[in-house]
N, C-alpha and C positions, 0 to 999 in steps of 0.2 A: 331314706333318711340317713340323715351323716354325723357328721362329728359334732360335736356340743359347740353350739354358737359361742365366739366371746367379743366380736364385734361383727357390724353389719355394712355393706358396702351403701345402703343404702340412707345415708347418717346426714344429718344439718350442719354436725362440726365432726372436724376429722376424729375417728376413735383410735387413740395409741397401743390401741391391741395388741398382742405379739404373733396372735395364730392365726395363719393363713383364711382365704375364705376356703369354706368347705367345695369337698367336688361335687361335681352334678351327680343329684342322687339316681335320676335315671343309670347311667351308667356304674353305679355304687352297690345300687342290685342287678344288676346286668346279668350277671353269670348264676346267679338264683333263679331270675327271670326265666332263661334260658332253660337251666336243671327242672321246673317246675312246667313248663311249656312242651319239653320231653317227655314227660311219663304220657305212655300209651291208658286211653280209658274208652271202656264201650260204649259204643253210640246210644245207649240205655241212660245216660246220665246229661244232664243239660251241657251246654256249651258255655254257663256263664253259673257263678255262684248262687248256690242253692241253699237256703235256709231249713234243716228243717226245725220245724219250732217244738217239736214232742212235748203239748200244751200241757199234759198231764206225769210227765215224766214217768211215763211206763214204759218206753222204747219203743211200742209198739211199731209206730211211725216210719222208725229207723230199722229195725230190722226188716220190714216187708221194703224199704224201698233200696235197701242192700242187697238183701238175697234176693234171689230168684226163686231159691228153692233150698230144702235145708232137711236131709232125714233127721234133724237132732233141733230141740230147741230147752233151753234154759227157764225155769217160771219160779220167779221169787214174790216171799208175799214183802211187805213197804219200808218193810224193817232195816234199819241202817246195817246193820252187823250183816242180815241173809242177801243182802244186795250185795255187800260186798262180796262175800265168798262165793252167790252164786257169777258175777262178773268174772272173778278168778278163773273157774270152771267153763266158762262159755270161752275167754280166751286161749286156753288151753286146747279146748276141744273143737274149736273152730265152730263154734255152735251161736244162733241168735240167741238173745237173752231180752224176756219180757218183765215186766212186775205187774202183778196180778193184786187188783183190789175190788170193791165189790163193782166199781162201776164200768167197770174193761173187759168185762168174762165174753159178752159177744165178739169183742174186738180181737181178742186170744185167742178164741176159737178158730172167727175166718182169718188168723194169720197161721195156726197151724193149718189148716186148710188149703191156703192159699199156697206155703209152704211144702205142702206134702210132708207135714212132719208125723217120721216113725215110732218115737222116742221123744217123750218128754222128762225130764229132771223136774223133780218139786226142791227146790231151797226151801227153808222155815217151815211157815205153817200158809201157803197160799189161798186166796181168796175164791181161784179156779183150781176143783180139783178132779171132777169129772171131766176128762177125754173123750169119751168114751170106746171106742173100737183102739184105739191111739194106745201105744204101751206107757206107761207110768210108773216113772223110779223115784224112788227116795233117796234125797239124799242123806246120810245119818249124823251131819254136824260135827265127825270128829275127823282128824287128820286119818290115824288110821282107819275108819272108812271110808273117808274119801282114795286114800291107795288102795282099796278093795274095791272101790266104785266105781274107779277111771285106767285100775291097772297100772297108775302112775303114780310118782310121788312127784308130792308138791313141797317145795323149800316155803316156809311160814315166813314170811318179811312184815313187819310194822311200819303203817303210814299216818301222815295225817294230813295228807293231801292224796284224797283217793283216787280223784281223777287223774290229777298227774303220771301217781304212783302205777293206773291202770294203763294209763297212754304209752308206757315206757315196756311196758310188758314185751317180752317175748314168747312165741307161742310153743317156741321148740324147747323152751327152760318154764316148764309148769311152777308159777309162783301162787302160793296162797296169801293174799293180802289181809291186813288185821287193820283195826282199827283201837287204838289203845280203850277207847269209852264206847265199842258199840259190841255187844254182847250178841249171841247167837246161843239158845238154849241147844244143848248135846241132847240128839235125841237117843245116840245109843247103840240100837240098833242096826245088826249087823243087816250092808246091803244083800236083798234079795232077787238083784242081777244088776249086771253092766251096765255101766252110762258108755256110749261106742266116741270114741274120738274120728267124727271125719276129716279129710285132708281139706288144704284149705281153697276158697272156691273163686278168688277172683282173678286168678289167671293173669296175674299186671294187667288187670284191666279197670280196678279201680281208683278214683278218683284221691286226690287231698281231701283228707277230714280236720276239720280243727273243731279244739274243744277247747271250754274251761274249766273252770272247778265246779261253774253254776252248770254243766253240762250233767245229764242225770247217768250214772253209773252204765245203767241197760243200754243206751243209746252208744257210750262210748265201746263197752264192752262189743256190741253186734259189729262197729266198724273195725274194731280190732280182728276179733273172728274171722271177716268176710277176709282179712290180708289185706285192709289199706295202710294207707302211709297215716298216723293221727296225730297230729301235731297238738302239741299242748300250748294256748296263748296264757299270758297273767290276764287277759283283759279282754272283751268280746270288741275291741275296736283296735284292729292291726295296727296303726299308729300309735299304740303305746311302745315300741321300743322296738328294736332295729331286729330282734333276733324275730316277732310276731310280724314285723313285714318282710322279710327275709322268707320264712312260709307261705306268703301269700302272692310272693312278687310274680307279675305276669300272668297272675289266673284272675282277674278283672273281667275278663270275656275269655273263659277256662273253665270244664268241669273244677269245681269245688265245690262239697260240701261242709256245713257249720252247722254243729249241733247245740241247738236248744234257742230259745226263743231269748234270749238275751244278747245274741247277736244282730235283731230288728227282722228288718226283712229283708230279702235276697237284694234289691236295690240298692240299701242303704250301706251293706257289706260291699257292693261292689264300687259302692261310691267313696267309700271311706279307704279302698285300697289304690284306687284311681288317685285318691288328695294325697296319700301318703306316699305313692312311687314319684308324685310331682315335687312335692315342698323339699326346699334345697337346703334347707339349717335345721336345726337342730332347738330344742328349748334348752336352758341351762339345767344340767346336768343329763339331758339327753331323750331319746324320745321327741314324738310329733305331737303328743297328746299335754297339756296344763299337768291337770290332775288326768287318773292319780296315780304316779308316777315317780309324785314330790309332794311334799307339805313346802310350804312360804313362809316365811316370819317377817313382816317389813315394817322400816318405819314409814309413820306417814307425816307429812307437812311439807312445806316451802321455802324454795331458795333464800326466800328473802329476808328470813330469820327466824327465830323462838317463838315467836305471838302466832304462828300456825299450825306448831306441830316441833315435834321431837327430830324429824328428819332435818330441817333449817337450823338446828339449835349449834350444828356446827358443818364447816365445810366440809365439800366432798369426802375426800379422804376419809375423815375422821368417822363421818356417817357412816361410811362401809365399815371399818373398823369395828364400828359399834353394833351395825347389825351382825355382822358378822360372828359377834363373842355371843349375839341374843341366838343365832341359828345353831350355834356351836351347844349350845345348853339344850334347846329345843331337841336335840339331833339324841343325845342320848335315850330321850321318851319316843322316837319314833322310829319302825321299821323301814321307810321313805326316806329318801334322801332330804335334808330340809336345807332349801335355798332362799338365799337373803334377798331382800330387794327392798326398795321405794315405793310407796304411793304418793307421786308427786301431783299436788293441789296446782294443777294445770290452770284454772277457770277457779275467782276466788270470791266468794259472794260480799256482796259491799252494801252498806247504810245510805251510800248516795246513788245517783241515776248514771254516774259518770258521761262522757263524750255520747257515748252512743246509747244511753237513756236506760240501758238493761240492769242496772242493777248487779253486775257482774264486771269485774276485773280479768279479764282477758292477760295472761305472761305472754307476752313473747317467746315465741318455740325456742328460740337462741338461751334463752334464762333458764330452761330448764334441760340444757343439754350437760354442761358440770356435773349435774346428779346421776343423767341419767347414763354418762360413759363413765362415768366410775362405777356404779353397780355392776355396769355390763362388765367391762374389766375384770369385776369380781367372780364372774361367772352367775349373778345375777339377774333377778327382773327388775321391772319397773313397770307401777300401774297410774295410766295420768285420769288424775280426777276430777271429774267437772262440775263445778257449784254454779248453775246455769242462770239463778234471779228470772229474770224476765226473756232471759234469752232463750232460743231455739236450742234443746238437745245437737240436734244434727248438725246444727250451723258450727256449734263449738266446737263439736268431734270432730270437722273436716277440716279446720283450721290445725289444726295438729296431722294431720294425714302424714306428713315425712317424718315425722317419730313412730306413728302408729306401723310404719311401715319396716322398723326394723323388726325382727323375728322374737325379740325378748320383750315388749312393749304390749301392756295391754290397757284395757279403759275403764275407768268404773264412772256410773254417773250416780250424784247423789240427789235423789228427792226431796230431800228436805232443805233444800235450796232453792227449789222451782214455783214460783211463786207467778200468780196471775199479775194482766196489765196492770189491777189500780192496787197491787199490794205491793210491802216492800219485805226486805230479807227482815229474820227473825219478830217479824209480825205473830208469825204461824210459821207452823213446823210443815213445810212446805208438801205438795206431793205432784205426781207423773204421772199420765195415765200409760197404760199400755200400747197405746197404739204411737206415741212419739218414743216408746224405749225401742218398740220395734224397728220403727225408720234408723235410730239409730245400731242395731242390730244387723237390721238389712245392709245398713254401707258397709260397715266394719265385717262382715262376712264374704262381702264380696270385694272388699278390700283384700283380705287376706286369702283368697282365692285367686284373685288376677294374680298375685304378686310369690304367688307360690311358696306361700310362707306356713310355718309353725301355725298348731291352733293360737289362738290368743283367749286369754283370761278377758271376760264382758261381765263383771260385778254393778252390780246394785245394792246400794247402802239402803236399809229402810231398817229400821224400831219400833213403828208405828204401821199397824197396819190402812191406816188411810194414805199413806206413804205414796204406796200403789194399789189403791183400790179395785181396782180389775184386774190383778195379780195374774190369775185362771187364762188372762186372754194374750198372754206375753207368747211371741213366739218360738220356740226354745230348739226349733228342727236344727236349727243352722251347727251342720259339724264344725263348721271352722273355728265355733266359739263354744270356749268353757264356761257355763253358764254359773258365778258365782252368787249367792245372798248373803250378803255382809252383814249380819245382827249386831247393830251397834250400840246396845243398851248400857248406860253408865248406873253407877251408885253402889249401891250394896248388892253381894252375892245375893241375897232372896232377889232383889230387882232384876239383877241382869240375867238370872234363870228364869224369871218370869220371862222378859221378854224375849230369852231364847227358844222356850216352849210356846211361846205365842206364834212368833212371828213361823214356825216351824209348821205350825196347824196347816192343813190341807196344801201342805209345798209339794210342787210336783217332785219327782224323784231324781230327776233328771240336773238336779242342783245341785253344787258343791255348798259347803255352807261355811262361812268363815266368820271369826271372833274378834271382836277390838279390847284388848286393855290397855285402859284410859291412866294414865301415869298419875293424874290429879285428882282425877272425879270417882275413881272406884274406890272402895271403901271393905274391904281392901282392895289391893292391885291383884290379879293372880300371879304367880311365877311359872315359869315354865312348865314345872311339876304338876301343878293344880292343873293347870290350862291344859295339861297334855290328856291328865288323869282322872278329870272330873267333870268338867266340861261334854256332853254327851250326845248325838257322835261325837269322836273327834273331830275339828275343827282342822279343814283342809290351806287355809288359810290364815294366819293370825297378822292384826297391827297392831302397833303402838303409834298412842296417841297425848 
């Protein structure tokens, strides 16, 4: 993945961009590829990325499928403050590290077992504390006995990003990690013998691990111990940003391990690093992934003037301009980069049957190209939206395919425009079923997979939940698209929380969620502040309308 798109070669009218196209991102990680395809790993580890999912986040999982074998092991009881400190102590000492609760004690067992473990460490108060033949130290919760415990001192550092903070460790500078809000009760007590520090066991023979934050402490901690390489992602999908596929480049069919079950499964990690070594551009402001990455602020309406939207209320230019001051306000409530853009009303639902009987006003791709090379210019998105009346989803989406086809271009369709053969627009508040949002899903996925492009933003407007009534049966697998729900309830603040907590009920998780305020119909408007600050989640997306 390469440099930040700001125009695309593959455009309906010329874009007066100033910045070259980007290089082939194959050869862009080349030399990472390369660096990662060299590390020597024992034939004990698959040949292609391995998930493990540590379903209970006690590391069990991870340390038996690391070690081999281990005289020393770590056992913390669930508590945030004793996990941390015992993770400290297991990187330090080259030692697994499990967390112990009531319902793991057999699994603990046969992993000291299986371990050959001589020496076990208790952190806190754990759940397993019978070994039995097995020796059993305590550890005593304080700095000074933990240097009586280990024979070493540990430098105390504050985090609050523990996993990161743990991924960075080194094992030859003993760091004791703190958490400012997680407490560990001192028990006091001076140790009454050694915890043994052994040397470390994987001989450059282990593989890349990558974690995140959702990565459980015990898990990272044992890959550290073993001596791998543990790379820290922002995001369990390497297409979030150049430095998480930089880690991953060239181990597609490669020992790699990924810890914790928010990476999916071994396939889907390998499939998401395969799309990210492919795609040649970049999303605005950078990165292969929509969200979350970024927050959007955009206006939405049409070229053709005021009567459809805030975006048409003035030319190109000016529109940027104007999102632009809206993304500039936004940007100070958020830790995300927040980038401007259009939702341009592609397909505009109409009162009459027009030429071709559907109830839909069809633009010409050429009429909405002014908007959408000035956005991109801006460094920009644009999402084209289609008020379909009686027409086919799919048919519309594909009539646009050479816009869709640049790298900053995504699609939203709206239900409440979709109206059966004997109705017409604004009869009823129209609705879609699931299986024609999918056709249209299914193209635009493999759209943007032929063409080796950025994921694309795939929103769906609805308010009502008969909108899409079969919501549950939408098919949401496709990585190449950011699966957005646009909640677009007007009127009063009670209202449009109403309808944000409604339409939110039973959403799969797997959704970004985005917010519209309505420049006329809200009662009040929100301002940036509100929107950013009250609004709950935050809202990955916002229009104005």
């Amino acid at each position: 993945m390469l440099a930040t798109i700001a125009c695309s070669a593959l455009v309906l009218a010329g874009c007066q961009g100033s910045q070259p196209p980007a290089p082939d991102s194959e050869h862009a990680l080349g030399n990472e590829a390369r660096a990662n395809q060299a590390i020597t790993v024992s034939e004990r580890f698959a040949r292609q990325p391995e998930v493990l999912r540590d379903e209970d986040g006690s590391g069990v999982e991870v340390a038996t499928r690391v070690f081999e074998h281990s005289e020393t092991l770590v056992v913390s009881d669930p508590t945030p403050g004793a996990q941390l400190r015992a993770a400290s102590i297991a990187v330090a000492a080259h030692a697994p590290m499990v967390v112990s609760h009531s319902a793991n004690n057999s699994a603990i067992q046969e992993a000291v077992s299986r371990l050959k473990v001589n020496t076990v460490l208790l952190v806190g108060d754990p759940a397993l504390q019978d070994f039995g033949a097995t020796k059993v130290v305590r550890d005593p919760g304080t700095e000074q006995g933990l240097t009586q415990l280990t024979a070493s001192k540990f430098n105390s550092v504050e985090t609050t990003e523990p996993v990161k903070s743990l991924a960075q460790l080194q094992a030859n500078q003993p760091v004791l990690l703190r958490h400012p809000d997680w407490n560990l009760p001192e028990r006091g007590d001076t140790p009454a013998d050694n915890f043994p520090f052994q040397s470390v066991q994987d001989g450059g023979s282990a593989p890349v691990v990558v974690v995140t934050e959702e990565s459980s402490l015990a898990s990272v901690a044992s890959a550290k111990a073993f001596g791998a390489q543990v790379r820290y992602l922002s995001y369990p999908d390497p297409r979030v940003d150049d430095k998480a596929m930089e880690a991953v480049a060239g181990l597609s069919e490669a020992p790699l391990l990924a810890l914790g079950r928010q990476f999916g499964d071994s396939a889907t990690l390998q499939r998401r690093i395969q799309m990210g070594e492919k795609i040649t551009q970049q999303q605005p402001g950078g990165g292969g992934l929509v969200f979350p990455g970024r927050r959007i602020v955009a206006l939405y309406g049409h070229p053709s003037g005021p009567a459809l939207g805030a975006m048409g209320e003035q030319p190109p230019a000016e529109a940027v301009a104007r999102v632009k001051d809206l993304a500039a306000q936004y940007q100070h409530h958020s830790a995300e980069p927040v980038v401007p853009a259009f939702e341009v009303i592609a397909t505009v639902a109409s009162g009459g049957p027009g030429a071709d009987g559907d109830f839909s006003n069809e633009s010409d791709p050429q009429e909405l190209v002014p908007y959408i090379d000035a956005i991109t210019q801006a460094g920009g998105y644009a999402i084209l939206d289609l008020q379909p009346g009686r027409a086919s989803l799919l048919q519309q989406a594909q009539r646009y395919e050479e816009l869709l086809k640049r790298p900053n271009v995504g699609l939203a369709l709206d239900p409440e425009w979709k109206i059966g053969p004997s109705e017409r627009p604004m009869q009823r508040v129209g609705s879609a079923e699931a299986a024609e949002i999918n056709e249209v899903s299914d193209w635009l996925a493999t759209l943007t997979r032929e063409n080796k492009l950025p994921q694309k933003a795939f929103v769906l407007h609805q308010f009502q939940l008969q909108m899409i009534r079969d919501r549950e049966q939408l098919n949401l697998s496709h990585d190449e698209l950011a699966f957005v729900l646009h909640i677009d309830g007007h009127g009063s603040t009670g209202d449009k929380f109403a309808t944000w907590d409604t339409m939110r009920e039973g959403l799969d998780p797997r959704f970004f969620l985005a917010w519209k305020n309505f420049i006329d119909e809200d009662k009040p408007m929100f301002n940036p502040e509100r929107t950013m600050n009250e609004v709950r989640p935050r809202p990955w997306l916002v229009t104005y309308q």
